[in-house]
DRENDRENLUM-98729 format. One record per residue: residue number from 1; y, x, z of N, C-alpha, C in turn; residue in one letter. Coordinates in nm, 2 decimals, decimal comma, padded with zeros to 4 digits. Example, Ala and Ser with C-alpha at 12.3 -4.5 7.8 and 13.67 -1.06 7.14 Angstrom:
k:n_Y:n_X:n_Z:ca_Y:ca_X:ca_Z:c_Y:c_X:c_Z:r
1:-00,57:01,32:00,78:-00,45:01,23:00,78:-00,33:01,32:00,78:A
2:-00,22:01,28:00,71:-00,11:01,37:00,71:00,00:01,29:00,79:S
This chain:
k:n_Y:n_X:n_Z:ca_Y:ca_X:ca_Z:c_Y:c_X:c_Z:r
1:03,19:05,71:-06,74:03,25:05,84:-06,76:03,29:05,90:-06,62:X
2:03,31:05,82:-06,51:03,36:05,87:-06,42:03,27:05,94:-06,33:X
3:03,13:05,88:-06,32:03,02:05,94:-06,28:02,98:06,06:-06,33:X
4:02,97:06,07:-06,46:02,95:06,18:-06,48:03,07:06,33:-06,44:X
5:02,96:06,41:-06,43:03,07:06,50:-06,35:03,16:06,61:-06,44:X
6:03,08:06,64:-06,58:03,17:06,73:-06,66:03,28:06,61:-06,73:X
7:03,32:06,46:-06,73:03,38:06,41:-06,76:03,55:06,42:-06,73:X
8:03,63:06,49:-06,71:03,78:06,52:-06,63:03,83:06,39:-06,65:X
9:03,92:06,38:-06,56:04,00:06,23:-06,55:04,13:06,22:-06,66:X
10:04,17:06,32:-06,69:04,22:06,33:-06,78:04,19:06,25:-06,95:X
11:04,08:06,29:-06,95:03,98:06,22:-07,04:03,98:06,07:-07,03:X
12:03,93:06,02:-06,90:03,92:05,91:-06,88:04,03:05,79:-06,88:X
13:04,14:05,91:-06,84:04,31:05,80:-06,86:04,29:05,82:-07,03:X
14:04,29:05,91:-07,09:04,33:05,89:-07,25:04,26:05,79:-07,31:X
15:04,10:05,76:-07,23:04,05:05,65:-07,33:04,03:05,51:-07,28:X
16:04,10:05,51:-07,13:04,10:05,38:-07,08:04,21:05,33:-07,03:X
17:04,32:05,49:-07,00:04,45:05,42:-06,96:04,41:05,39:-06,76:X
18:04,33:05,49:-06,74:04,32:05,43:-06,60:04,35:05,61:-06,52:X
19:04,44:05,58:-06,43:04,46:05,77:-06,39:04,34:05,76:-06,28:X
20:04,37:05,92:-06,19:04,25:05,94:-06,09:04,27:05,85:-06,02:X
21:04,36:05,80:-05,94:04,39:05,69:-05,85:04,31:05,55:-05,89:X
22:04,32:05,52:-05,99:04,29:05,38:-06,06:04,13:05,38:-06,02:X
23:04,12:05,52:-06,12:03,95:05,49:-06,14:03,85:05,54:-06,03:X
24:03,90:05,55:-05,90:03,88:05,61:-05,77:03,86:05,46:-05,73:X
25:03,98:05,39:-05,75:03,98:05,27:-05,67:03,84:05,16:-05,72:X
26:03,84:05,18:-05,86:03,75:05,10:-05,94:03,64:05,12:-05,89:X
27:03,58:05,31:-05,83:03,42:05,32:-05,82:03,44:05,30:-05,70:X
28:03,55:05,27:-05,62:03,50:05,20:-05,47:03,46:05,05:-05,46:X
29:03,52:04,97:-05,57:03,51:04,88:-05,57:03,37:04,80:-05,60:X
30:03,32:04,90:-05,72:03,19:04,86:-05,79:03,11:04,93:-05,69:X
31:03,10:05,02:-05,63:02,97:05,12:-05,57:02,92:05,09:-05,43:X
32:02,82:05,10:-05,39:02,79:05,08:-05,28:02,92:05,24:-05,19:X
33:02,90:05,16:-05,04:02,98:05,26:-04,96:02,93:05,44:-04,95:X
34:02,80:05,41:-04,96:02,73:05,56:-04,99:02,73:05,61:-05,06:X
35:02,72:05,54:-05,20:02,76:05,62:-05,33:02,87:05,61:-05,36:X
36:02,97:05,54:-05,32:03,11:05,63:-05,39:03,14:05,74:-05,26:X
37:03,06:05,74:-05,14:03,09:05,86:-05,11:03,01:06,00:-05,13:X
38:02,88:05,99:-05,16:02,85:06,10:-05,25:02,96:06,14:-05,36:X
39:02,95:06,00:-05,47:03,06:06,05:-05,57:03,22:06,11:-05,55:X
40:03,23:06,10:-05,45:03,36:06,15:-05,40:03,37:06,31:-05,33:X
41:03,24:06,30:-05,31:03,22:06,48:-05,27:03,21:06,57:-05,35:X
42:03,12:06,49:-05,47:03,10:06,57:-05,59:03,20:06,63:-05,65:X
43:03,31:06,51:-05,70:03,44:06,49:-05,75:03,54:06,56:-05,67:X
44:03,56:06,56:-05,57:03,69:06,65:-05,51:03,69:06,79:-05,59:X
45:03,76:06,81:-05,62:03,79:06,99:-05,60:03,70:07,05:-05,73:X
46:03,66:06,92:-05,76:03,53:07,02:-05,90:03,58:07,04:-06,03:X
47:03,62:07,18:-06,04:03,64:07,22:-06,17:03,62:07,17:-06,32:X
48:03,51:07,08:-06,34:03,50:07,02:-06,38:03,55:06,87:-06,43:X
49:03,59:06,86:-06,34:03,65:06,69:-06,31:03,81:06,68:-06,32:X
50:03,90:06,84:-06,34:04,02:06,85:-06,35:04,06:06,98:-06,41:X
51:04,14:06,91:-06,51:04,14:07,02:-06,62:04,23:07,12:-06,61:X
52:04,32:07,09:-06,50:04,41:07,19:-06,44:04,32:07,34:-06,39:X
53:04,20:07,29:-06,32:04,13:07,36:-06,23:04,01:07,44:-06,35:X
54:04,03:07,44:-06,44:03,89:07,47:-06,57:03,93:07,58:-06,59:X
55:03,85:07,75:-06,58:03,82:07,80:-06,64:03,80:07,83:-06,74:X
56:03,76:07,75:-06,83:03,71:07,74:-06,93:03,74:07,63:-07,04:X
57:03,72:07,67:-07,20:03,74:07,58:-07,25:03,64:07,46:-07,33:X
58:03,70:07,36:-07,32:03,63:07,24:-07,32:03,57:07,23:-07,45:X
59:03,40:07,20:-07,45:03,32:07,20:-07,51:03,17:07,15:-07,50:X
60:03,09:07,22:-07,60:02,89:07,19:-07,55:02,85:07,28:-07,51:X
61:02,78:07,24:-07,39:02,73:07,33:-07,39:02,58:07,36:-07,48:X
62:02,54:07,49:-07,55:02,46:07,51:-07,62:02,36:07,63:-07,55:X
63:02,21:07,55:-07,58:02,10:07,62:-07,48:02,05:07,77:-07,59:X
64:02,07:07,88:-07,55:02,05:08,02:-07,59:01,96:08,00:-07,71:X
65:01,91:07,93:-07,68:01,77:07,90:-07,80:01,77:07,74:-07,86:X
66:01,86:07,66:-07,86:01,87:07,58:-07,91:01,85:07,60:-08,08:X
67:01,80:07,55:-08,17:01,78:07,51:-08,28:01,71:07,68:-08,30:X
68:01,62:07,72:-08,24:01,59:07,81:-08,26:01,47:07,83:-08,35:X
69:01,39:07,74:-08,34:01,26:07,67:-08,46:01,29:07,54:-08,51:X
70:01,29:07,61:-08,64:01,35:07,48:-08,77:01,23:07,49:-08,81:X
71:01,23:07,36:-08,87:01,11:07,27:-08,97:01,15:07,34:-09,11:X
């Protein structure tokens, strides 16, 4: 969950009990040094990743034409 980027940490304490701090510490621990620093660039500041910072409300996204041709 944490890799993914539209996942907020918010989310991730509710279903694991782990805050940003925790689960920051965890992907340094598991990840190589270059990917938790990618993932750490990604993640800073991304609207996405903190629900304080969202525009918008939380949902699917649905493609313009999704279910557009039914059987």
């Amino acid at each position: 969950m944490a890799w993914e980027d539209r996942t907020p940490f918010d989310a991730i304490e509710a279903t694991f009990g782990l805050n940003q701090n925790q689960v920051e510490d965890l992907m340094r621990k598991n990840l190589k040094k270059g990917s938790y620093t990618l993932w750490r660039k990604r993640a800073r500041g991304r609207k996405t990743k903190h629900l304080g910072l969202r525009d918008f409300e939380v949902g699917r996204h649905h493609s313009y034409d999704q279910n557009k041709y039914k059987n």
